[in-house]
C-alpha positions in Angstrom: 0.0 0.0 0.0 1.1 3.7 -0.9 2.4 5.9 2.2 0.0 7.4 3.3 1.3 11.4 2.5 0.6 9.5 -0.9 -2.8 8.1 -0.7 -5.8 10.2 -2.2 -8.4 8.2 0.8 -7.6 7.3 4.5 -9.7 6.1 7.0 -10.2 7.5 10.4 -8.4 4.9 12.6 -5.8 5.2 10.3 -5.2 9.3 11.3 -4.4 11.2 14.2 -3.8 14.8 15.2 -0.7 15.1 13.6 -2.1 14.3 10.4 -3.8 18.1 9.9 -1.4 18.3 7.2 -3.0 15.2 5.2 -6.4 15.1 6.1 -7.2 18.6 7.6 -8.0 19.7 11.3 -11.7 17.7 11.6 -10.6 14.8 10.2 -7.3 14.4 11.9 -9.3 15.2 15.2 -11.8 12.8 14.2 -8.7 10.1 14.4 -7.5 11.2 17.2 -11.1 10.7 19.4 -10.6 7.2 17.5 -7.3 6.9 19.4 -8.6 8.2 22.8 -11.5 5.7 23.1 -14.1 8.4 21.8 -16.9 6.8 19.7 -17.5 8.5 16.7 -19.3 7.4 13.3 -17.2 5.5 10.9 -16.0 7.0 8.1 -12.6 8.0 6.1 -10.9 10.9 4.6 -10.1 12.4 1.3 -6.9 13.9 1.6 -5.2 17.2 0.4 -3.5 15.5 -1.8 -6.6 14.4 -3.6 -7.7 18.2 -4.0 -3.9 19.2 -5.4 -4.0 16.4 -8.4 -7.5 16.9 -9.5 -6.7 21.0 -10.0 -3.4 20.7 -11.3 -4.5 17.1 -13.8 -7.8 19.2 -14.5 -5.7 21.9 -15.6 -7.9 24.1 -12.9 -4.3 25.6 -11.1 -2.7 27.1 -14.4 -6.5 28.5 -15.1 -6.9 30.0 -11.5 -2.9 31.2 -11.8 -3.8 33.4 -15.0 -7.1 34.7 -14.2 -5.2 35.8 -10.5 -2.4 37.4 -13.1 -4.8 39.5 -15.3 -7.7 40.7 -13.1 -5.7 43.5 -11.5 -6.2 45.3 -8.0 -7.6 42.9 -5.2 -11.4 44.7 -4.7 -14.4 42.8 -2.6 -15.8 43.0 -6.5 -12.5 40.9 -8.2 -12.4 38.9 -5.4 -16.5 38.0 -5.8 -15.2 37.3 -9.9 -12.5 35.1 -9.1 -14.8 33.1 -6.8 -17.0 32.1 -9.4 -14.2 31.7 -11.3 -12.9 29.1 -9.8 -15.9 27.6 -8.3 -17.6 27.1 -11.7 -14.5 25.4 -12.7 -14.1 23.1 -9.8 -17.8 21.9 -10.0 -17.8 21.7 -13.8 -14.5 19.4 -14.4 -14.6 15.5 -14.2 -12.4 13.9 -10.9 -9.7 12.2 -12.1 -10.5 8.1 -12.6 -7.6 7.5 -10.0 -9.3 9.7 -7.3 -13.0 8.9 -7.8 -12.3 5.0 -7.7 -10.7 5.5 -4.8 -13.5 7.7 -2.9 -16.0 5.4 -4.6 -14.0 2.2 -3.3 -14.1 3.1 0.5 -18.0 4.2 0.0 -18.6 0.7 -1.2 -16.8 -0.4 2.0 -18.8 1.9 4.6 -22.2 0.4 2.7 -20.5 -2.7 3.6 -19.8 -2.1 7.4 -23.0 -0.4 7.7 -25.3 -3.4 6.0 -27.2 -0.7 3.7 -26.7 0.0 0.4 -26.4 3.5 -0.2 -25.5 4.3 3.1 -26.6 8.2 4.2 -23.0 10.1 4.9 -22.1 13.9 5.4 -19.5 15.5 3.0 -17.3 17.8 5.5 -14.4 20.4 4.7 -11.4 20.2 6.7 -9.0 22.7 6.3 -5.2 22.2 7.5 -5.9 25.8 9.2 -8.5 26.3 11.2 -11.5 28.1 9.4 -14.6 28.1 11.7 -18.1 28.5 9.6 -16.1 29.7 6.2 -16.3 26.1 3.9 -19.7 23.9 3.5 -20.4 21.1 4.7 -23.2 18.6 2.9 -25.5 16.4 5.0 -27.5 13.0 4.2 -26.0 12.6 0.6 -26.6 9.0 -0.7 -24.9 7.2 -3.8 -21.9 6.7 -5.7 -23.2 9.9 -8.7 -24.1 12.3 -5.8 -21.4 11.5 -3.5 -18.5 12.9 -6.4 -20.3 15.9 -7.0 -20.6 16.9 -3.2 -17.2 16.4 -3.2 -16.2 18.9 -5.9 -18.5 21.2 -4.1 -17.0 20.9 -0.9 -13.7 21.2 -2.6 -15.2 24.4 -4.5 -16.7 25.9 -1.1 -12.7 26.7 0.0 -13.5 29.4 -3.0 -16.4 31.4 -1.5 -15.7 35.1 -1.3 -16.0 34.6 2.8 -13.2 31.6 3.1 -11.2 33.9 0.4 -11.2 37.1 2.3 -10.7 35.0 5.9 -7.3 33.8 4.6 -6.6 37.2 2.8 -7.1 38.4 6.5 -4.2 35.7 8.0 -2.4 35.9 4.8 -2.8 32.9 3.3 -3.4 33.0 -0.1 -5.7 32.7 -3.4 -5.3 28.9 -3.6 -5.9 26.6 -0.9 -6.5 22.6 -0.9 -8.7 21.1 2.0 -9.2 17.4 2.8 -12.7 16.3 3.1 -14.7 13.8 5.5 -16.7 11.2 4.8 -18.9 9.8 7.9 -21.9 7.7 8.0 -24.7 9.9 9.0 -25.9 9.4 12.3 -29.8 9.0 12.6 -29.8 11.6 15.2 -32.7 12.1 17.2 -31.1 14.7 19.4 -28.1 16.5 18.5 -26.2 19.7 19.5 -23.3 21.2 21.4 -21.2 20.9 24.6 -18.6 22.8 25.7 -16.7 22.4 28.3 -16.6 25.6 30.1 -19.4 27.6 31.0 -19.7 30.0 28.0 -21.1 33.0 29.4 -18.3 33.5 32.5 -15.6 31.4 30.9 -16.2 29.1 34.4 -14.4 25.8 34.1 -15.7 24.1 36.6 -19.1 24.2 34.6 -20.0 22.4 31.4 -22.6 23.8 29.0 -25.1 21.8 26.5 -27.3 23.0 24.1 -29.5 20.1 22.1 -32.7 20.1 20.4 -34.2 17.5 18.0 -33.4 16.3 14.8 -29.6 17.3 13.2 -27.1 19.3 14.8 -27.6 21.9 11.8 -30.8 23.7 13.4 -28.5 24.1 16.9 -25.2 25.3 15.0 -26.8 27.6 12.7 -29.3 29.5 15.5 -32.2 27.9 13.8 -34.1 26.8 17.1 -33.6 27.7 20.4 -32.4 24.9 22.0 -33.1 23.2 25.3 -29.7 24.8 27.3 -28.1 23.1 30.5 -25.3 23.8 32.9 -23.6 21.2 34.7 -21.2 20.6 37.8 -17.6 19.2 36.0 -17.0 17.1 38.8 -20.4 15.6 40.5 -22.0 15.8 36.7 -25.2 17.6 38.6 -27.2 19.5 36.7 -26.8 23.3 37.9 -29.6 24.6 35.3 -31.9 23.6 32.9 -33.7 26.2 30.3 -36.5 24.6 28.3 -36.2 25.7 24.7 -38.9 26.5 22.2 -37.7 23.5 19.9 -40.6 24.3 17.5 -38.2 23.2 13.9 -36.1 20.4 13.5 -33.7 19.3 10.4 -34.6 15.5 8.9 -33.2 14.1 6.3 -35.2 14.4 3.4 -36.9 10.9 2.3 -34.9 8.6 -0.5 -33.0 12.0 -1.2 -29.1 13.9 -0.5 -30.6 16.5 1.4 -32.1 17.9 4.6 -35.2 19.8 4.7 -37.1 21.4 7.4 -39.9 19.9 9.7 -42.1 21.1 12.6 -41.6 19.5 16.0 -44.8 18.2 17.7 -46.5 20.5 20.3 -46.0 18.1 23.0 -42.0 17.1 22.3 -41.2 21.4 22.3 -42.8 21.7 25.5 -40.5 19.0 27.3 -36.8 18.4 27.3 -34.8 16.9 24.6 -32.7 14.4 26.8 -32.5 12.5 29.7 -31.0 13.0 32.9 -28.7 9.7 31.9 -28.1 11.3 28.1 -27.0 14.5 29.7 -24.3 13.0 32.3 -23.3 11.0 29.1 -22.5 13.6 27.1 -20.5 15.4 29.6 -18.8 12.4 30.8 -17.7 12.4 27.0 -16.9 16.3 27.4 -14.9 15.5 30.6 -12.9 12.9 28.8 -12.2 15.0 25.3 -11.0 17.9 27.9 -8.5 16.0 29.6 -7.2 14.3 26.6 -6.7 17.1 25.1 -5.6 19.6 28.0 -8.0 22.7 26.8 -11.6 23.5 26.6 -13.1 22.2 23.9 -16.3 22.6 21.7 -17.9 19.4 20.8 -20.8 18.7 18.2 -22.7 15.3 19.3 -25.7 13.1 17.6 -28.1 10.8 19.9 -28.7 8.0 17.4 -32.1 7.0 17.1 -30.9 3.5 16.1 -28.7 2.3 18.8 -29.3 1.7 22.6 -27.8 3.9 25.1 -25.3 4.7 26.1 -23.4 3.2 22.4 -26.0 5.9 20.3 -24.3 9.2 21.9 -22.0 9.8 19.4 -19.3 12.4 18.8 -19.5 13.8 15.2 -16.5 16.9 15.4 -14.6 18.2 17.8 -12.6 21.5 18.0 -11.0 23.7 20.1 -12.8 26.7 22.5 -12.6 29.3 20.4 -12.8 32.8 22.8 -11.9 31.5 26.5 -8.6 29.1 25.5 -7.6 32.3 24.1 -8.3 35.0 27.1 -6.9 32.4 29.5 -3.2 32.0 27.1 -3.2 36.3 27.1 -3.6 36.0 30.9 -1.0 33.9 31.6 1.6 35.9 29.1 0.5 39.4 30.2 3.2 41.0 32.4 2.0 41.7 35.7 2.1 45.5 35.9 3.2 47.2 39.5 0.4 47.7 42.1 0.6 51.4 42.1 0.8 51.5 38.4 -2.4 49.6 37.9 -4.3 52.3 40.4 -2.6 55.2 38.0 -4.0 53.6 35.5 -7.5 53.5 36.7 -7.4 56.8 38.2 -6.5 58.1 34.1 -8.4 56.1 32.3 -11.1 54.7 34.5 -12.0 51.1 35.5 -12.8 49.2 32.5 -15.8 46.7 32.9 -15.3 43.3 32.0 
């Protein structure tokens, strides 16, 4: 078998954290919660690699490099041309033979494992640098015809005027390959967030959870209000609950690669989402993710419909805290100004709330 910085596919298990460079950030974490004990869905990785030989054999590379030459000044309007540019010719061009039989090889496998043909699997970017909310990610896509094309659309989304001007910002530039995931779907009749601080305060002896029903997409994009809890890190007691409104959840859309929208009973919004059992779960998981990792982390989770407790809490992606791992590293590398200087200070500019 090829090394593995050759290989255009790699399974999870086969990956770690140090892979980012292969596989991206998700899918490298996804390997590493494989490593750590974690249970996750099964699934594998398109790598980097893959992206770099289907736009330089496509000829797509030497197209982007030329348009980039002639367009001129950098504008928000050239930079909204190129995008389309290279978008269009991304989704457009045919995956190499090599690639696709490879990608189509390991679906055929994960039908396999799985016992259904046609198995339901998201289609995730994963970036080698972090990029929060700036490439697509495709859910509930189904077949061998649909699967390639989500591909070169997740491979295209790295081109959106957003993900463009967010590495223009940490000067990275035009062109950029990402890796892209390919998990089962998890039938998820809860899904949603933990994280393992309390986000309000930055507390982290508190863990927060928001879930609501259906897909983790209606929690992650603000679509619902979810049901929101706060729990004791170390006795796993639950400090508060907040019943949300709950009243949309995201299915997947019948014999189709899609998700739509559907309205949540009366009765289900006004009750809680989970169980006392599925909530000490999930932050038992949180707990564990945490001290593997030695930072607060934010966790996306699925609560599969199909599988008995406590083997259907499943962790989709991990990442880490974005705003209080940050505050806590400036803390500890500020220099600690003199006494009396910090009392000029207020005296000059006044106390500064927090």
């Amino acid at each position: 078998m090829a090394d593995k910085t050759e290989r255009f596919t790699l399974w999870y298990e086969e990956t770690d954290g140090k892979d980012f460079p292969l596989v991206g950030k998700k899918n490298a974490n996804l390997g590493e919660m494989i490593k750590a004990g974690i249970r996750t869905s099964p699934g594998f990785s398109i790598t980097i690699a893959a992206n770099e030989k289907f736009i330089v054999d496509t000829g797509i590379k030497e197209k982007i490099r030329k348009y980039l030459e002639e367009l001129g000044q950098v504008t928000y309007e050239t930079t909204k041309k190129a995008s389309g540019f290279a978008m269009s010719l991304i989704e457009s061009a045919t995956i190499p033979a090599e690639i696709a039989d490879d990608i189509l090889a390991d679906y055929k496998k994960l039908c396999e494992l799985s016992r259904t043909d046609n198995i339901p699997v998201a289609v995730r970017s994963s970036g080698a640098i972090s990029m929060p909310g700036q490439m697509e990610t495709y859910l509930n896509i189904r077949g061998n015809k649909d699967l390639i094309e989500y591909v070169k659309k997740c491979w295209a989304s790295a081109y959106n005027v957003e993900a463009i001007m967010y590495r223009a910002n940490k000067g990275v530039g035009f062109l950029f390959n990402i890796g892209v995931g390919i998990p089962k779907m998890v039938n998820s009749r809860v899904s949603g967030v933990i994280f393992t601080l309390n986000t309000l305060n930055g507390d982290p002896s508190k863990i927060s959870l928001d879930v609501s029903y259906g897909l983790g997409e209606a929690v992650v994009s603000g679509l619902v209000t979810p049901d929101s809890f706060l729990v004791d890190k170390v006795t796993l007691d639950i400090v508060k609950t907040t019943i949300g409104s709950k009243e949309t959840q995201c299915v997947y859309r019948e014999g189709g690669s899609d998700i739509v929208q559907a309205e949540v009973p009366k009765d289900q919004q006004e009750k809680l989402s989970v169980s006392l059992d599925e909530v000490q779960e999930l932050c038992r998981l949180g707990k564990v993710i945490e001290e593997y990792y030695g930072k607060h982390y934010d966790i996306e989770f699925g609560i599969d419909a199909d599988l008995t407790f406590p083997g259907s809490v499943i962790i989709l992606q991990v990442r880490p805290e974005s705003i209080w791992n940050k505050k806590e590293v400036t803390a500890r590398t500020e220099k600690k100004s003199d006494p009396m200087e910090r009392i000029l200070s207020q005296l000059l500019t006044g106390v500064r709330m927090k």
